[in-house]
N, C-alpha and C positions, 0 to 999 in steps of 0.2 A: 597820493595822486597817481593814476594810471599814466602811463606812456602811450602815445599815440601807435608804438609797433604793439603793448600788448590789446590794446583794441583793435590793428586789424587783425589780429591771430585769434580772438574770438572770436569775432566776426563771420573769419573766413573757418572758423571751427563751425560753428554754428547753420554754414551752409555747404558744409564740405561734401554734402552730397548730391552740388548742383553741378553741371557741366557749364566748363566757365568758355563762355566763345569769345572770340573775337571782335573788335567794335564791326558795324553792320556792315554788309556791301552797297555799294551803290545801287542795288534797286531796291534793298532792304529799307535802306533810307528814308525813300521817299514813300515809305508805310509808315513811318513813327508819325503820329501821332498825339496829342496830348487827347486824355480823357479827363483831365479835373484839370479846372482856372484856379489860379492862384491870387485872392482879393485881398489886397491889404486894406481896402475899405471896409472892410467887416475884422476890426480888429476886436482881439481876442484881450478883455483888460488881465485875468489872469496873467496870461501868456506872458503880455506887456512887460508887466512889472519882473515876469522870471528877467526877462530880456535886459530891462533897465539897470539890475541890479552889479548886468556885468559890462551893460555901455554906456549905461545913462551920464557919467560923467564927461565921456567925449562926444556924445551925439545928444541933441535935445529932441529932437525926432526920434519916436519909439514904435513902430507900430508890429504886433506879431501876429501872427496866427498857427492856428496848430494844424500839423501834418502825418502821414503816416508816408512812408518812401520806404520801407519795408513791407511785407506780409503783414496781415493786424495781427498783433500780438499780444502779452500780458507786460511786456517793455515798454515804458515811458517812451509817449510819441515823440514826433523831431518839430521842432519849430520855422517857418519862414520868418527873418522879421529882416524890416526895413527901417536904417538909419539913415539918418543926415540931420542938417541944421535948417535954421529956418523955417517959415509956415509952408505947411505941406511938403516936408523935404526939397526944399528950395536948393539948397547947398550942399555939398559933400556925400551927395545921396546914393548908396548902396544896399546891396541886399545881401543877404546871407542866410545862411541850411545853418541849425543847430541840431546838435543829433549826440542825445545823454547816455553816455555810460560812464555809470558812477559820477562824473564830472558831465559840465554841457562841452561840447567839441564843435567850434568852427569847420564845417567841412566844406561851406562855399562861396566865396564875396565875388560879386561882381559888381559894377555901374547899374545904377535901376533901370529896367526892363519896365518898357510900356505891358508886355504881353509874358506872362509865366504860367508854365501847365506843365503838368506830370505826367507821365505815358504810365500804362501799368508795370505792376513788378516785370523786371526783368529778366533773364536766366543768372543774371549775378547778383542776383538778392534784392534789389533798389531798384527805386524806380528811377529811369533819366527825368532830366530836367530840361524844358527846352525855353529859353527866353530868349526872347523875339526872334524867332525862327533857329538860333542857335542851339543844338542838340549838347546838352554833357551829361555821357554815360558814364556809370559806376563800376569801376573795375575790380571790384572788391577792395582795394585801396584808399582810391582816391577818386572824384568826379572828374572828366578828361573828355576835353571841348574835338568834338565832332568836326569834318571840313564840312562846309553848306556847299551845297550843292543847286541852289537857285538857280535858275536860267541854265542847265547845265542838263540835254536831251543824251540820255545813253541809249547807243546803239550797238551789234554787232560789227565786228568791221568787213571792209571790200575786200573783195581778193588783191584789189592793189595797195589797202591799205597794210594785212594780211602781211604781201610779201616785202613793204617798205619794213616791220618792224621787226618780221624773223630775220632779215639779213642785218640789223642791229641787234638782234641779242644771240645770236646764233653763232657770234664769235670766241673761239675758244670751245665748242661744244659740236661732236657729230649729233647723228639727229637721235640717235639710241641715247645721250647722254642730256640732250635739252626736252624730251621727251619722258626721263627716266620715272619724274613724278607726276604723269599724263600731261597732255600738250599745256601749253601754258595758257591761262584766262587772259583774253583782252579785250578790254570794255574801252569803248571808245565815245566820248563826248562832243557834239556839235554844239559850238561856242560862236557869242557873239563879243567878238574882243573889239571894242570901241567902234562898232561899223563894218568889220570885218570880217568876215567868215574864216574860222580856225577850227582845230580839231585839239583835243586833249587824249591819249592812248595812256590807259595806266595798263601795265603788265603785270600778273602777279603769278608766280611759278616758285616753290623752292629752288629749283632747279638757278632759275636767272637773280630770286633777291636770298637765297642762302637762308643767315642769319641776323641779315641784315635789310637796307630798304630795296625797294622796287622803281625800279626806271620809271619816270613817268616821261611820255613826248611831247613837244608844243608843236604841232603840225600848221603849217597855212595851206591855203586853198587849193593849192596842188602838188597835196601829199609832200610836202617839200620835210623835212624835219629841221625847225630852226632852234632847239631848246631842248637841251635833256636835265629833267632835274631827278629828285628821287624823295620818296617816302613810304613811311613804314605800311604794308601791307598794300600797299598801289592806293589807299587812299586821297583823294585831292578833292578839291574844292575851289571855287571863286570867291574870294571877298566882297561884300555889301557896296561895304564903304569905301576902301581902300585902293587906291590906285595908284601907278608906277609914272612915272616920267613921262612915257606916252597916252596917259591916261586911258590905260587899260587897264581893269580889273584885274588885283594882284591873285596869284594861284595861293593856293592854299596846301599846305604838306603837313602831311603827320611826322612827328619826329618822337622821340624818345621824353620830350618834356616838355610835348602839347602840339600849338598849331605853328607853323612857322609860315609867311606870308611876301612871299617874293615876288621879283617885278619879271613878267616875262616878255620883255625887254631886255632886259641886260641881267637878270639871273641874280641880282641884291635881292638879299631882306628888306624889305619896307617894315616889317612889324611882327609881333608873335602873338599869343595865346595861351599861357602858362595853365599847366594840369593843374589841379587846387589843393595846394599844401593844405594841412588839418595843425590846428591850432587851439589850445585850450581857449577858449571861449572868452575875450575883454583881454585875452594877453597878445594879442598877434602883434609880432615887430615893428 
């Protein structure tokens, strides 16, 4: 039985001479894409029964279909299938990426998705997955959930906005030293936070997030700064769903183990987003 680290070292053997980027920026974003639908109505009975063999006793809902989320190759393809119970996946209904070396490997469950599509291959070998608007790119690891960025207009910033954020990150730093890996990127977002007109500032400079995360600001309507939070690469997002105490859409942060989703309001967690552990396939915990 393989181990999930010597499959990503294949893996990452196998494409070692791609250039592996960064997840996308915020105008990159809003180019992805799906170029193929994903129909569990057209299921696949081969497929099925591989699938049932390794769920069929906790799920009575089976349905698969075959995929390729790699380059085409002479590698057995990867499977989507959807479980639950009940008619029509009525109950307990998830979906899942199978994806076979030597063994089948769990690499993605989520809650079923009205809408699944796959963007083309990537620079990291896979193709993303994006169900119902939620983007999860493959980091040659593991699949790791994208912030959405819905209702979320990026712009350049003002000269006032400009000098509200250099005199926050410019502390500790002359300008030769905040400048030292060229001036810092600052994308700025016009938000409708419950009625209200706000601004979201993600910063991203080695220089200001190190090796670490990137300041993000929660601005109100006159440039006021009432909220500093942070995540990895300046990435952020607005949540669909989810909303904080004042019933504002919760922000959305990259973290080191996914999406994390806090109230900007008062700067809690409301909720997270977990990257997709890989699990031998009918064995997961």
């Amino acid at each position: 039985m393989i181990a999930f680290k010597q499959f990503a070292v294949l893996l990452a053997a196998t494409l070692s001479m791609v250039c592996w980027p960064t997840l996308s920026t915020a105008q990159e974003q809003t180019l992805t894409v799906a170029t193929e639908v994903v129909f569990f109505e057209t299921n696949d009975v081969q497929a099925a029964q591989i699938a049932r063999q390794m769920y069929g006793r906790e799920f009575s809902h089976v349905r698969a279909v075959r995929v390729l989320l790699e380059a085409p190759s002479d590698d057995p393809e990867q499977l989507f299938v959807e479980l639950g119970n009940g008619k029509d996946c009525e109950t307990d209904c998830v979906q899942v990426v199978l994806f076979h070396n030597e063994q089948w490997l769990e690499i993605y469950r989520q809650p079923k998705a009205e809408r699944i599509g796959l963007t083309e291959v990537t620079a990291t070998g896979m193709k993303s997955i994006i169900a119902d608007g939620r983007i999860w790119s493959w980091n040659a690891t593991n699949y790791v959930p994208e912030p959405t960025r819905e209702g979320m207009i990026r712009r350049d910033a003002t000269e006032i906005e400009l000098a509200v954020i250099t005199e926050q990150i410019s502390g500790g730093f002359d300008v030769g030293g905040l400048n030292a890996f060229g001036p810092p990127e600052i994308d700025v977002f016009d938000v409708d936070m419950n009625g209200y007109p706000g601004k979201i500032v993600a910063v991203q400079s080695p220089s200001v997030c190190g090796q670490s995360s990137c300041p993000i600001y929660l601005l109100n309507a006159e440039d006021q700064i009432f909220r500093v939070l942070r995540s990895l690469e300046g990435e952020v997002g607005l949540a669909r769903s989810v909303r904080d105490e004042q019933g504002f859409r919760g922000i959305e942060l990259l973290t080191r183990n996914g999406i994390s989703i806090v109230s900007s309001s008062s700067g809690k967690r409301l909720s997270s987003l977990a990257v997709q552990q890989v699990y031998v396939a009918g064995m997961r915990p």
